[in-house]
N, C-alpha and C positions, 0 to 999 in steps of 0.2 A: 545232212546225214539221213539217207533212205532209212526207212522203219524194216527194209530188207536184209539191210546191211546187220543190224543182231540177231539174226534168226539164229537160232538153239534149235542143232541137228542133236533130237532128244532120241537117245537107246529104245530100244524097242522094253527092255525093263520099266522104263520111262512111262513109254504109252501103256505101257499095262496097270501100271499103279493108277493112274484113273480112271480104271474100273472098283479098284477096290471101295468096296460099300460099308459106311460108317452110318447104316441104320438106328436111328432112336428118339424115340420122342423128343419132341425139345422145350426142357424143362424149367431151362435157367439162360436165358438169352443175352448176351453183351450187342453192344448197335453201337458202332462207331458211325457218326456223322447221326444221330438220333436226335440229338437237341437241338440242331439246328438245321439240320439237309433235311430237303424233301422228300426224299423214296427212305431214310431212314426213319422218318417219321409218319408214314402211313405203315412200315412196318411193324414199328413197335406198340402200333393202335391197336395192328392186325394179332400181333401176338396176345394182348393181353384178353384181346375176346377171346383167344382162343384157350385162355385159362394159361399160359405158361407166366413164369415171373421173367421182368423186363428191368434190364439194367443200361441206362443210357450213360456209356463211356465219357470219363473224364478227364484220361489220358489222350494225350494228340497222338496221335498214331507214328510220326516220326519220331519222340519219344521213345524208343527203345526198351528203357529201363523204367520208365515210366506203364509202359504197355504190359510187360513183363512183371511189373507188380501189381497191375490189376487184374491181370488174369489170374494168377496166385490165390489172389486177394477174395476175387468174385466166384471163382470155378465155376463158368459156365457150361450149359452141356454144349450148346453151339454158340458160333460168335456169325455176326452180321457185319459185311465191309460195305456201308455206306456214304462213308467220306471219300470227297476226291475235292478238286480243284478243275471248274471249269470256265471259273472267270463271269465278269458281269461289266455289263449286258450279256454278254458272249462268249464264246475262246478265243477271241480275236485278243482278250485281257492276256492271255497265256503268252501270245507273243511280247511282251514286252515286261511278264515278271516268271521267264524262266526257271528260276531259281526254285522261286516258291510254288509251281506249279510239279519240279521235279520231288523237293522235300517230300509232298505230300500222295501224289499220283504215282512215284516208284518207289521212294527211300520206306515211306510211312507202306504201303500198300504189300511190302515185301517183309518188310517186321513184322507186321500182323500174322502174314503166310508164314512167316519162317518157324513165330514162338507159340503159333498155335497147332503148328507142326510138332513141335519139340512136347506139346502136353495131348496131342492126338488128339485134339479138338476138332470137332468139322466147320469151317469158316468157309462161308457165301461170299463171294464177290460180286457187289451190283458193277459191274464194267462196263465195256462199251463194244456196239458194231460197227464204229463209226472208224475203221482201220482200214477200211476197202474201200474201191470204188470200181464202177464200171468196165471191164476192159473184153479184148474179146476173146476168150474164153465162156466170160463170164457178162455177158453185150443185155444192153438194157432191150426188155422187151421180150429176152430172147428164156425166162422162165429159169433159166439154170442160175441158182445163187450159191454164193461161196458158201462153201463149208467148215464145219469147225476144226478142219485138218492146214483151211488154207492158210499159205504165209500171207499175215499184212502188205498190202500193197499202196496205201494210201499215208501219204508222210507230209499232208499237204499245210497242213497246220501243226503246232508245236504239239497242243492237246492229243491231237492224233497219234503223232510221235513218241510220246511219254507212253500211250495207251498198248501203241505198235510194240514197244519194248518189252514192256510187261507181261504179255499176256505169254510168250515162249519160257519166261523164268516160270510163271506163276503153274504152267503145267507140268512142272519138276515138282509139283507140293503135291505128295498125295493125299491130304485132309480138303483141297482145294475145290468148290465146285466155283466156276467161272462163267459168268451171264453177264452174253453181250447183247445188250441193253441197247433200244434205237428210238430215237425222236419218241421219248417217251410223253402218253398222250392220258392226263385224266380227265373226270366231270366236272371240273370247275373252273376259273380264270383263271388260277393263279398262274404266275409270272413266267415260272418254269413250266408250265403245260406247252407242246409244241403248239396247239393248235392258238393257244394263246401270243404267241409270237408270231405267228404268219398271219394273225389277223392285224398285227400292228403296223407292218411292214406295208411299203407305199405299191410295193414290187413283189412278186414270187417269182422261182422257177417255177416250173411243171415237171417233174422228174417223179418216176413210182418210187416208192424206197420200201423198204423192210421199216414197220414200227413197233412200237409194244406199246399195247391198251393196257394201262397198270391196274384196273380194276379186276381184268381176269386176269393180269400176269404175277401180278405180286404175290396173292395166295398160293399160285403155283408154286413162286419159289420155296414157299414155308414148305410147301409138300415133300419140295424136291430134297430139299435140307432133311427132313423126317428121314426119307426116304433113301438118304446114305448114298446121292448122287453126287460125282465128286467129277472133274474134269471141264472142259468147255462146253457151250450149250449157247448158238444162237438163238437168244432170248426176245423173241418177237413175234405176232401173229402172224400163221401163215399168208404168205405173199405179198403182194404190194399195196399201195396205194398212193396216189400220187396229194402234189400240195393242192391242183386244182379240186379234185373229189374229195378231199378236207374241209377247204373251204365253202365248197357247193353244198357239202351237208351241215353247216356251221350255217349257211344262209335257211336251209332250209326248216330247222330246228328253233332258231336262235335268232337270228337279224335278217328277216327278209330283203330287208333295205340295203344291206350291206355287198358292196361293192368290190372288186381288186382287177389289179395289171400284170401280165405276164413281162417277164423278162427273161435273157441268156442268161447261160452261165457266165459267159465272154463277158455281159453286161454287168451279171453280177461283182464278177471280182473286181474290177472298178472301184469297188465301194468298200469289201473286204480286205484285211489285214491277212487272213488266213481263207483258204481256201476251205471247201465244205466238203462232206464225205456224199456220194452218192451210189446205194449200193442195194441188192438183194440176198438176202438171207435165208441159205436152204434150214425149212424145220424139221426135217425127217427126222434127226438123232432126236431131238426135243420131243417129237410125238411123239415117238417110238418107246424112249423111258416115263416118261410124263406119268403119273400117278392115274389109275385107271378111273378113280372118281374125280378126277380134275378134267371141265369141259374149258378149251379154248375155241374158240371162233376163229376164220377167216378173218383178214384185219380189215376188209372190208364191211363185215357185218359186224365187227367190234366195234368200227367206228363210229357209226349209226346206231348202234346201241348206246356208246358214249355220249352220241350227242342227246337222245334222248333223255339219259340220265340226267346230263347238262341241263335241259331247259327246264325239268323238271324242280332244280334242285336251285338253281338261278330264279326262278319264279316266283317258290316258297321265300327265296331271300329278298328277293328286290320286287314283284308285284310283275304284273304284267310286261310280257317282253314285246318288242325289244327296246319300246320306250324309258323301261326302268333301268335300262343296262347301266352299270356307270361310262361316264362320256366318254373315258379314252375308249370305249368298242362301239361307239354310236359314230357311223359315219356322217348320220344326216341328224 
């Protein structure tokens, strides 16, 4: 089932309703996936510095009525969509618990859209850019990246497909602001850090991709939210970077000693369940509304900043690198 095959040919009434701007401070925040997701939880860190009150959801989002009474319940000024289903190790898990991966990634992610709709609530989507890939219009190398107009072209894995679905209903919500999110990258190991997973890996591609440095991008979102920005938004630092200039600056920062092997793609899916997205991401609309005291970087000079953070922050915890590292990142 192509992720082309549902494209929602939306009214031009359609496209206009996200423009409409639902500006205001945000004072009372709900964070679905807050307790236990990652990017909901450096959210509701980020909120509470920022002085607003933070309420971590206790309704499941496919819940319905459950949802629908804590919104009631809580009246927040904005709601945060932090929960999804991407499977562990992987999405490669998607492929074999469909079900549970549809519950939560359309059924649950369309409740939220629909009832927070229904109370004019402005609700943030952390989503995904992982719905594209290469082709030639849009040819690697070649600087021109899709846009938040384009249809999904990428169906290659289920994750991707659920993600492909969604994103043409979710721009029928005019409370909706929609950030596609890519190989999200922080300062520290954790599990879910992309950079954390390609170091574990025997193999990489080399492929540029569009990614998001969540240290400058998450703030941004809170902004954008203030800010009463509602619609789609390629959610990533300007332009590429590939897995090899990842890794190089991971050695250079972090493990000098540390080592990796190039492989195809051809070679890769051998070993995958699910094919990968690989893809660029134009930021023009992004910069262009971006809050004018919100500085983003190149994701080139984000990433090098990040590492910096990294070794900074790894040092104070563990002592000297990269002998301190713990061992699954110590090659030698």
């Amino acid at each position: 089932h192509s992720a082309s095959l549902v494209r929602f040919d939306l009214t031009m009434t359609d496209r206009n309703k996200s423009n409409i701007k639902m500006s205001a401070p945000i004072t009372k925040a709900l964070i679905y996936g807050g307790k236990t997701g990652w990017i909901g939880g450096k959210v509701a860190v980020m909120l509470k510095e920022q002085g607003a009150e933070v309420v971590l959801a206790e309704a499941r989002c496919e819940n319905r009525a459950d949802v629908a009474k804590e919104l009631d319940e809580v009246k927040p000024s904005h709601v945060f969509m932090a929960a999804g289903i991407t499977g562990r190790p992987n999405i490669d898990w998607c492929e074999d618990h469909k079900p549970d991966t549809i519950r939560t990634n359309v059924i649950g992610t369309l409740n939220l859209a629909d009832l927070t709709n229904e109370r004019n609530i402005h609700c943030t989507v952390y989503a995904t850019g992982c719905i594209f890939k290469y082709d030639d219009a849009h040819a690697l190398g070649s600087g021109i990246g899709f846009t938040e107009e384009d249809t999904p072209n990428f169906d290659e894995s289920f994750y991707s497909q659920t993600k492909g679905y969604m994103e043409p209903m979710l721009k029928c919500y005019p409370n909706c602001m929609i950030l596609r999110v890519r190989m999200p990258i922080s300062d520290d190991l954790i599990h879910r850090n992309f950079i954390t997973k390609i170091v574990k890996y025997e193999r990489v591609v080399n492929i540029p991709n569009s990614m998001t440095v969540l240290y400058e991008m998450l703030p941004a979102s809170l902004a954008m939210a203030k800010k009463g920005l509602t619609g789609v938004y390629n959610f990533c630092n300007p332009g590429v970077i590939s897995h090899n200039q990842c890794l190089d600056l991971y050695k250079k920062y972090i493990d000098p000693t540390y080592t990796y092997k190039n492989f195809t793609i051809e070679e890769q899916s051998k070993v995958l369940k699910a094919g990968r997205s690989n893809n660029e991401l134009d930021s023009t609309k992004l910069m262009r509304d971006m809050p004018e005291d919100i500085k983003i970087n190149d994701i080139l000079t984000a990433v090098e900043l990040c590492m910096q953070r990294m070794q900074k922050n790894l040092t104070e915890e563990f002592g000297p690198l990269p002998d301190s590292l713990p061992k699954e990142f110590r090659k030698n």
